[in-house]
N, C-alpha and C positions, 0 to 999 in steps of 0.2 A: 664214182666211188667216193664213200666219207670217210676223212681218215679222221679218228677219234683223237684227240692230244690232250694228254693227262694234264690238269690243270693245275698251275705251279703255284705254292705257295711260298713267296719270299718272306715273310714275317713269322713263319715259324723257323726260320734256319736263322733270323736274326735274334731271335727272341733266345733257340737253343745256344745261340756264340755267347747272347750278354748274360745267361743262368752259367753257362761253364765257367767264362771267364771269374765269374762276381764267386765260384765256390772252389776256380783255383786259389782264386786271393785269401779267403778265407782259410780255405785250408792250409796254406802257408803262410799265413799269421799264427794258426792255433799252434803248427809244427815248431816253429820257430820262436814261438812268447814262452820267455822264459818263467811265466810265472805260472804255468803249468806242470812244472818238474813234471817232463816224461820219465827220469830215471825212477824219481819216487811210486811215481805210477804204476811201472810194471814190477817195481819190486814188490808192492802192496797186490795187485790183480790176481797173483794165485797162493795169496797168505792164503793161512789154514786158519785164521780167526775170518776172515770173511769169507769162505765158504763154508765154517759152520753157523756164521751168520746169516748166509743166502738158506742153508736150510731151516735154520728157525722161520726165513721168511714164508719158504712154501708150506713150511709145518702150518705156520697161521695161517696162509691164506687156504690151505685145501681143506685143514677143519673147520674154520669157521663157516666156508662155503659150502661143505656136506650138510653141517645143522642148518647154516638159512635158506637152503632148498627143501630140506624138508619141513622147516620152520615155515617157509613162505608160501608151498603147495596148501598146509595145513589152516593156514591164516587165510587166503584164498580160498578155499574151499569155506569156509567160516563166512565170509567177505560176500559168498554168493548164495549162501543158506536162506530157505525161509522163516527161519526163527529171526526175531528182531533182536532177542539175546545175544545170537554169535554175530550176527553183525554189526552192530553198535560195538562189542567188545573188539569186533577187527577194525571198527573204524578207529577206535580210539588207540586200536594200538599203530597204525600205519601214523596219525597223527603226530602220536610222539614222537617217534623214530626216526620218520621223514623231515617232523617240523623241526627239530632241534640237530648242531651241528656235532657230527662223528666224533670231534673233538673234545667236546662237551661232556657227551656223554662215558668218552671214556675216561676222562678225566673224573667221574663222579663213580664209575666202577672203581678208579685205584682208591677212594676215599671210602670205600664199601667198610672196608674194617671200623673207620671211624663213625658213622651214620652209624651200622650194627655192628658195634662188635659182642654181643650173643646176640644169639637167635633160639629162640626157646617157643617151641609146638607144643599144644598141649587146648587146655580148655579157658576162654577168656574170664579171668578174675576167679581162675578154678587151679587144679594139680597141674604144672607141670612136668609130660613126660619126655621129651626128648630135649636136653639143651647143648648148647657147643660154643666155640669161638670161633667167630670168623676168621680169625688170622690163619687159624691154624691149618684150613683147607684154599682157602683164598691167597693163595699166589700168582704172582703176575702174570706169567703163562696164561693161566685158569681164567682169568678176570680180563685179556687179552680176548683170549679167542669168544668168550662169551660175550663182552660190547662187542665187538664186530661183528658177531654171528648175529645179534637182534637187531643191530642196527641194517644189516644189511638184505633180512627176512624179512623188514618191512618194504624193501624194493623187490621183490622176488616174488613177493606176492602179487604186485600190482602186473608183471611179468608174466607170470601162470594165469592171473588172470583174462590177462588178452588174450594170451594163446588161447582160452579155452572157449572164450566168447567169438573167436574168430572161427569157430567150426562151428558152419551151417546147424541148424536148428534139424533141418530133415535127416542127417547123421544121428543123430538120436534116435529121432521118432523112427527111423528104418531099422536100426539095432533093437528096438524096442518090438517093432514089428517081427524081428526075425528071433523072436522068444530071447534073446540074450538080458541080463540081470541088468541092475544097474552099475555094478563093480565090471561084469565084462564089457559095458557098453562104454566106460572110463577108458579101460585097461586097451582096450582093441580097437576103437573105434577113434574115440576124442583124442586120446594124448598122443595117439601115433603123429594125426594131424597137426595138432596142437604145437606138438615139437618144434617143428618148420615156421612156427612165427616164434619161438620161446627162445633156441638156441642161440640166432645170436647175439641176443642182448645178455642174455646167461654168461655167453662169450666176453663179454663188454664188461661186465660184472666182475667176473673172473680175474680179468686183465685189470682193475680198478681197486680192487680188493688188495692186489698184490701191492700195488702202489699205498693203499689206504694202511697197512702196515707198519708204515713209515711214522704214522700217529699215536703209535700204542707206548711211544714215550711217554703220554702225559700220564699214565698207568701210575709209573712209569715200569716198561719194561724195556730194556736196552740190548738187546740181545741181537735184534733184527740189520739189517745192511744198513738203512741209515743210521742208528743208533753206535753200532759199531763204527762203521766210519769216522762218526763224530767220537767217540772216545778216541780211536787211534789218533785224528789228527789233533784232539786234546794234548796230545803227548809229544808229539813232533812237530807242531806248530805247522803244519803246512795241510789245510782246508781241502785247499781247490784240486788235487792230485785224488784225495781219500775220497772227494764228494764225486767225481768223474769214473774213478774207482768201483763206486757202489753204481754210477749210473748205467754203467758197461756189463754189472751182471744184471741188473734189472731190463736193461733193454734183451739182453740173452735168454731169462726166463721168461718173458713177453715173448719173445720169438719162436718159442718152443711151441703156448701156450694159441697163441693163433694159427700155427701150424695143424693143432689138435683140433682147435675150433673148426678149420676149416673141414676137414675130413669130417666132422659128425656134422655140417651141416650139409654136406654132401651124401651123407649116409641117409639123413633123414628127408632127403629134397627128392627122393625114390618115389616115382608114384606123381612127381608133380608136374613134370613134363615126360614125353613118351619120345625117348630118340628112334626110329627104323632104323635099320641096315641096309644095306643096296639087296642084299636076300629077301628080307623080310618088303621091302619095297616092291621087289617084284613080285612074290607071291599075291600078296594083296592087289596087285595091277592086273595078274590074272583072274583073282576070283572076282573081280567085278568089272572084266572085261571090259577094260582102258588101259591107254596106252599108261607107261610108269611117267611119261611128261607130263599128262593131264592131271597128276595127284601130285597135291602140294600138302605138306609137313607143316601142321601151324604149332610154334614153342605156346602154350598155353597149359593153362592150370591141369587142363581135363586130356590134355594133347588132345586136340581135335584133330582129325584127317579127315580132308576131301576131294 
């Protein structure tokens, strides 16, 4: 008789004592450094200026992100046209966008008023009929969510685009064969698919976006968790409490927002492997008459069974 002996690994239980030990120490440095002000800390953690700061931030980050999804399905769809006109136009808009830094760019939306301040529609070196001030609609908010939104529809495209390039070519051609249009062969066919590579780097996005927020100072718009932080600790002189402050809801609203990620990649991963039941197991072992040991379960795209 062979008795099996589970094989011991002594270098993972040394390796788990030297991470414990090395994030006991840490942690009782950060506990105990008094240039932390724990006190200041939790007095500022459920101020009502930083959670209406934490909501400006979702306000940015979930508008800008509604326009550059659909800004980027749009550009994409453009990006993979046969006309040479939409594509060179989404080439060169992915270029800019992509090629210059976030920073940059919205740094040159808060000077929007300066570069134009009118804008005036009408006929060139003719009447015109519609004129305005920039200033007068262009506030920071506005010019906030709008660089992030384009800046960010230039990734989102490139995004949608793989998703869409990653469904087989014969999913088409079979919707096409089973009379469906080319908007229901989109709608039912491709993006269902599609989803399952798109979602979660969308997710990734998402979660980046929120942080990328943190930029729209050079606007400047001040409103958001770092911005506020940095004004409060302007006033109290004490940085490192405000900046830890804002890091503790940002890590909070991340948490939320992966939570959610995960649930719709799970929603849409329906269809990509095929789990049995011990029921459904054995029915299938009766109608093709084998034992339920002789069929094995493969995790695969198409879930094969055999």
């Amino acid at each position: 008789m062979i008795r099996a002996v589970p094989l011991r690994h002594p270098g993972r239980w040394v390796a788990a004592a030297i991470i414990i030990v090395l994030a006991a120490l840490f942690l009782w440095g950060v506990a105990t450094n008094p240039a932390y002000r724990w006190d200041t800390y939790f007095d500022y953690i459920r101020d009502t200026r930083i959670a209406q700061a934490a909501g400006y931030t979702l306000l940015l980050t979930v508008t800008s992100m509604a326009i550059a999804i659909v800004l980027g399905m749009t550009v994409a769809v453009m990006r993979m046209s046969d006309n040479p006109v939409l594509r060179v136009t989404a080439w060169v808009y992915l270029w800019t966008f992509r090629g210059t830094p976030v920073y940059l760019q919205l740094f040159l939306w808060g000077m929007l008023a300066s570069i134009y301040p009118v804008v005036r529609l009408g006929v060139p070196w003719g009447p015109t009929f519609v004129e305005f001030l920039t200033e007068n609609w262009a506030n920071a908010l506005v010019l906030a969510i709008i660089g992030l939104a384009l800046n960010e529809a230039a990734y989102m495209a490139e995004i949608v685009r793989a998703g869409i390039d990653s469904v087989p070519e014969g999913q088409r051609e079979a919707s096409t064969a089973l009379g469906m249009s080319w908007r229901q062969t989109i709608v039912r066919t491709v993006l269902p698919q599609a989803m399952r590579v798109i979602i979660p780097p969308t997710g990734n996005e998402i979660i980046s976006m929120l942080k990328t927020t943190s930029l729209v100072s050079a606007i400047p718009f001040t409103l958001e968790l770092t911005g506020r932080a940095r004004d409060i600790s302007a006033a109290n002189y004490q940085p490192i409490p405000l900046l830890i402050v804002a890091a503790t809801w940002y890590l909070a609203v991340t948490s939320i927002l992966m939570v959610g990620q995960y649930f719709l990649e799970k929603h849409f991963a329906k269809g990509a492997t095929r789990q049995l039941t011990a029921k459904q197991l054995r029915a299938l072992a009766d109608a093709e008459g084998v034992p339920p040991k002789n069929i094995e379960i493969r995790d695969e795209p198409q879930g094969g069974v055999r």
